[in-house]
C-alpha positions in Angstrom: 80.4 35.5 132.2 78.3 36.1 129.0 80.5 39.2 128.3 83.9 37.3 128.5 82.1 34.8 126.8 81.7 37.8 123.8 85.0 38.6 124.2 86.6 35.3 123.6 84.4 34.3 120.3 85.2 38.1 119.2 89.2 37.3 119.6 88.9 33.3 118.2 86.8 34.8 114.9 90.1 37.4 114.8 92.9 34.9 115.3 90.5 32.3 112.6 91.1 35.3 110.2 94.8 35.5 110.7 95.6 32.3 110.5 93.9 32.0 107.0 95.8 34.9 105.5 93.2 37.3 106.6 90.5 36.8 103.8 89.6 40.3 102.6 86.6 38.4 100.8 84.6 36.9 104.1 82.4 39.5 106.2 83.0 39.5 109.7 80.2 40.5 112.3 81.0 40.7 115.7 80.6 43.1 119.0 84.1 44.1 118.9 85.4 43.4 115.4 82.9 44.0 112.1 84.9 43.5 108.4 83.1 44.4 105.2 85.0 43.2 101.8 84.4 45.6 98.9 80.5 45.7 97.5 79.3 44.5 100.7 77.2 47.6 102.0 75.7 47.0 104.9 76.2 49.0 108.1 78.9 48.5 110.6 78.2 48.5 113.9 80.5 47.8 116.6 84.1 48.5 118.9 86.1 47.9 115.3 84.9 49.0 111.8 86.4 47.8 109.2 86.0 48.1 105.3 88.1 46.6 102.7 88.1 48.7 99.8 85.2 51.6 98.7 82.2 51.0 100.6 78.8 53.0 100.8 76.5 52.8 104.5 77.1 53.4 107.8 79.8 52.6 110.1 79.3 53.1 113.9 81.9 52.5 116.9 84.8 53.7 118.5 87.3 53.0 115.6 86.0 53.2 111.5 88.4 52.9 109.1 87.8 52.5 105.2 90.5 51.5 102.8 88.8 53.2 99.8 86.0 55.9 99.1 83.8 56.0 101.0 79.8 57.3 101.1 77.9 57.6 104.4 78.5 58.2 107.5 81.3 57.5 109.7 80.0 58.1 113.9 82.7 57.0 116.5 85.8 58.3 118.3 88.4 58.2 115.4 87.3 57.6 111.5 89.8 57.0 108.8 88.6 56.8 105.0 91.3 56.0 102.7 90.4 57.6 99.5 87.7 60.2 98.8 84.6 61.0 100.8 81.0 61.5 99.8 79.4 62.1 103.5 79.7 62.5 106.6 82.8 61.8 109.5 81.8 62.8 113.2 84.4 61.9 115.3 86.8 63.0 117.8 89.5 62.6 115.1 88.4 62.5 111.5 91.1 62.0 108.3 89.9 61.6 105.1 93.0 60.3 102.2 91.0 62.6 99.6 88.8 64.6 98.8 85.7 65.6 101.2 82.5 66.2 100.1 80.5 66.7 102.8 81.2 67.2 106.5 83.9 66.2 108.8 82.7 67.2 112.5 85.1 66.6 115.2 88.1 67.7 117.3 90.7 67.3 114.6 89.8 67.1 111.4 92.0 66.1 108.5 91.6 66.1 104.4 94.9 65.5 102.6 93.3 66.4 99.4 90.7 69.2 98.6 87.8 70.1 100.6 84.4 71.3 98.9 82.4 70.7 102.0 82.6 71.1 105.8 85.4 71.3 108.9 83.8 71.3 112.1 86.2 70.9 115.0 89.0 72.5 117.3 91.5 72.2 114.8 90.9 71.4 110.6 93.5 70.9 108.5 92.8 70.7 104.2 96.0 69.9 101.8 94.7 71.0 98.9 92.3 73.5 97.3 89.5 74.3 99.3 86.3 75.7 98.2 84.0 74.8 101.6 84.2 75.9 104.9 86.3 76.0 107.8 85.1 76.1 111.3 87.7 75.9 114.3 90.2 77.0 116.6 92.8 76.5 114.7 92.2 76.4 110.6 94.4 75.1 108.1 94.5 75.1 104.6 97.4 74.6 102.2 96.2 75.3 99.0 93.7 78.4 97.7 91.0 78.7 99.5 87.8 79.7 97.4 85.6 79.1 100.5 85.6 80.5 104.1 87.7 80.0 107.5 86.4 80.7 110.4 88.1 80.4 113.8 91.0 81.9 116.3 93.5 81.5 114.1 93.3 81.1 110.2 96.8 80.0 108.2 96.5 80.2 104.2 100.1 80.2 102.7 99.0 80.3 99.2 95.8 82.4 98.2 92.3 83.5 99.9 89.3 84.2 97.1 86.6 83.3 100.1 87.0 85.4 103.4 88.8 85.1 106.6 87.3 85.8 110.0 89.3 85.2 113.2 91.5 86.7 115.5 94.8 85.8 113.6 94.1 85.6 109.5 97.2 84.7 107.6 97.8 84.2 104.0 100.0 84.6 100.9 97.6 86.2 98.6 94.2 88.4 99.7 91.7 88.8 96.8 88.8 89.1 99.3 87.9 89.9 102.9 90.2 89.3 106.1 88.1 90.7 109.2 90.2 89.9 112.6 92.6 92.0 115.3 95.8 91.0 113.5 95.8 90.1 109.4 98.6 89.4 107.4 99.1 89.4 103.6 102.1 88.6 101.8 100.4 90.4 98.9 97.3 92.3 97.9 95.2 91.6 94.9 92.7 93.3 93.3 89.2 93.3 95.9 91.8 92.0 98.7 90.4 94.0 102.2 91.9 93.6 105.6 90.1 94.6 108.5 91.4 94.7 111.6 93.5 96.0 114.6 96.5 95.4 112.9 96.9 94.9 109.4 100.0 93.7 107.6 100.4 93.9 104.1 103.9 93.0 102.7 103.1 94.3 99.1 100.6 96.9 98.0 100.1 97.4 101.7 100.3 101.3 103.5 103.2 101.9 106.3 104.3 105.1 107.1 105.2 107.7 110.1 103.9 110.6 110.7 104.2 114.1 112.3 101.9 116.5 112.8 100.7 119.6 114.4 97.1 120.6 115.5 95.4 123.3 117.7 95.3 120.8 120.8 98.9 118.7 120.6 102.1 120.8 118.8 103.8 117.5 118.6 102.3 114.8 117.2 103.9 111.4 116.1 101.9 108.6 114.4 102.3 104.9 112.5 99.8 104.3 110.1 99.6 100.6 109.0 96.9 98.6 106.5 96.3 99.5 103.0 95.6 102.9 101.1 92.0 102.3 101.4 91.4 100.9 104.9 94.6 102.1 107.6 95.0 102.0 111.5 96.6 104.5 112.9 98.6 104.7 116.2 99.2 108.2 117.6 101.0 109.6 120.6 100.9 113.3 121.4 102.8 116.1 123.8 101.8 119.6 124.9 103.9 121.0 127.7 101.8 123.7 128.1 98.8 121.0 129.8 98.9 120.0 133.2 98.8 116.4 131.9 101.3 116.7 128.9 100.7 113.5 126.9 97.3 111.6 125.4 98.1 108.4 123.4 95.3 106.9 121.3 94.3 104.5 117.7 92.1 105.5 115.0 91.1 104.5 111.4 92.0 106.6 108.2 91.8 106.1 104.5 93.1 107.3 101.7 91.3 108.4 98.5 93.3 109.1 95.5 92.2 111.6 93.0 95.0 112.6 90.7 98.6 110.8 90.7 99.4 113.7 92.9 96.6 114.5 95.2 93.9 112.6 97.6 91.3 112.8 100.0 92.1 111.4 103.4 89.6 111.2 106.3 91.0 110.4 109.5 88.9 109.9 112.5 91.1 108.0 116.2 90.4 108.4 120.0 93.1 109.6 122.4 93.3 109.4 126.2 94.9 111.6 128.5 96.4 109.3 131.2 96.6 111.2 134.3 93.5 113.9 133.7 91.4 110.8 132.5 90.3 113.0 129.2 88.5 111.5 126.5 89.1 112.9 123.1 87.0 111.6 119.8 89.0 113.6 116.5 87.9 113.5 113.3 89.7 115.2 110.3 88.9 115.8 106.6 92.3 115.9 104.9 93.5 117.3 101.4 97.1 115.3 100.7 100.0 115.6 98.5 102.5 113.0 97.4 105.4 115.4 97.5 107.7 112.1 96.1 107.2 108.6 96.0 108.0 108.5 99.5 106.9 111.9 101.2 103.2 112.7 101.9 101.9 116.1 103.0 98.5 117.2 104.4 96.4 119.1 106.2 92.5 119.9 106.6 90.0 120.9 108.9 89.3 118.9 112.0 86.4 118.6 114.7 87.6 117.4 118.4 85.1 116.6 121.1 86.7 116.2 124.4 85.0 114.5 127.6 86.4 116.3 131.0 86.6 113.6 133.6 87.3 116.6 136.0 85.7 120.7 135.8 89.4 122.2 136.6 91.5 119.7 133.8 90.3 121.7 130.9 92.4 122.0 127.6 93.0 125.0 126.3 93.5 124.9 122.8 96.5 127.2 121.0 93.9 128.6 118.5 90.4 127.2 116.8 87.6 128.4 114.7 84.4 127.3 116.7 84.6 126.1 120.1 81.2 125.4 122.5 81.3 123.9 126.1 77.9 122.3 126.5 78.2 121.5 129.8 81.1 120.7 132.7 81.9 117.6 130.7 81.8 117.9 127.4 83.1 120.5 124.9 83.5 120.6 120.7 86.8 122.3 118.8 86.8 122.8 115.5 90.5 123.6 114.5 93.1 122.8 112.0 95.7 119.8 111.6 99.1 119.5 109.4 101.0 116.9 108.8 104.1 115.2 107.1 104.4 111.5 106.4 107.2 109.4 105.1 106.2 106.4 103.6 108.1 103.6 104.4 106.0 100.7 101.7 106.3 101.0 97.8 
């Protein structure tokens, strides 16, 4: 009974208010419904949380809403602040009308403005410039992004001068760091380094084909993708001579200019021999030409060292200059690579 009784003076003070024209002007305190006009900063505690206009305290309960800006802390289940914020939002689903400086913590998180603090949550979403950091599943930002996103998936369309960390990183401009498994850049500015897997760059990035020759594999065929100075490689190799004819592996390579014509380019990727169950690590020091804008030649030294899964699958290489078994397992080649690229970004 006391309860219902509750609820019935909460609903009379609400229709009271209504049937005046809603006074903006009068604070209302009650278990379901608190109203605070504008300059009257006292907590609000309760189901409902109101405040008319900018207003500086607390508000606590399922639903806060402010009409203005707002400094404090918003706690309940869904907050709303209607112009700038100077605090704090935890919530399931936080939106700030403005700017947020300080922390929004909470399943979705939204800042139509700029953000120069904190996004805490499953999935954060900033308009504007954003110079804080992200923290989520899924982070958003719309404008540049001088701060940090970190999460599954990171979307920039416009420019990153902070860093990306997740599994997908995506923007329009890099100027910084992108570390994930797939990264994508519609351009590449000056500093800009993607790390990853996979690494897209759309301009100023490094995509080419490759085939090559070596004293383990006569036919080699590779796609290197990334930048100049930080590429993946993905390589897939045939000998008919071996019992188990083709290896397929991924490695990492860079490229080192020294002259408009020549660079240095150290290679180093793993292959796998599918049926033998042979593990090769390669690493090669190459000396490269750019033979035209869109031709590339090299060739170096290289060092293989190959793990036998079995005594009787051993590869015999078609010539080498050092070559040790240690034991039934493992065995080091040091032989000779060549190769031929054609570029296929400007």
């Amino acid at each position: 009974m006391k309860t219902i009784r509750t609820l019935l003076v909460a609903v009379s003070v609400l229709i009271s208010q209504w049937s005046y024209g809603q006074n903006d002007s009068i604070p209302i305190y009650t278990v379901m419904y608190n109203q605070a006009p504008e300059g009257f900063n006292y907590p609000l505690i309760g189901f409902v949380n109101n405040a008319i206009g900018s207003h500086k305290g607390a508000q606590i309960g399922f639903i806060n809403t402010n009409s203005g800006a707002f400094t404090g802390a918003q706690v309940g289940f869904v907050n709303t602040i209607g112009a700038y914020q100077n605090g704090l939002q935890v919530g399931f689903v936080n939106t700030t009308n403005g700017p947020v400086n300080g922390m929004q913590a909470g399943f979705i998180n939204t800042s139509t403005d700029s953000v120069n603090g904190t996004q805490l949550g499953f999935i954060n979403t900033q308009v504007h410039e954003s110079t804080g950091l992200q923290a989520g599943f899924i982070n958003t930002s719309t404008g540049k992004l001088n701060g940090a996103q970190l999460g599954f998936v990171n979307l920039n369309p416009k420019e990153v001068t902070g860093a990306q960390i997740g599994f997908v990183n995506t923007t329009g401009k890099l100027s910084t760091l992108q570390l994930g498994f797939v990264n994508y850049a519609d351009s590449l500015k000056k500093g800009g380094l993607p790390i990853g897997f996979l690494s897209i760059v759309r301009k100023g990035g490094y995509q080419a084909i490759e085939v090559s020759y070596n004293e383990l594999f006569p036919y080699n065929l590779s796609v290197k993708i990334g930048i100049p100075a930080f590429y993946t490689t993905f390589n897939g190799s045939f000998n008919p001579d071996f019992e188990d004819e083709f290896a397929v592996g991924a490695g990492l390579g860079s490229i080192i200019s020294v002259g408009p014509v020549f660079f240095i380019n150290p290679e180093a990727y793993y292959q796998y021999q599918v049926h033998a169950e042979n593990n090769i690590t390669r690493a090669s020091f190459n000396i490269g030409a750019n033979l035209s804008p869109r031709v590339q030649f090299v060739a170096g030294p290289s060092a293989s060292w190959i793990w036998y899964a079995d005594d009787y699958d051993v590869i015999d290489p078609a010539f080498s200059f050092y070559r040790e078994r240690f034991d039934e397992n493992d065995e080091l080649i040091i032989g000779l690579n060549a190769a031929l690229r054609i570029k296929l970004s400007k």
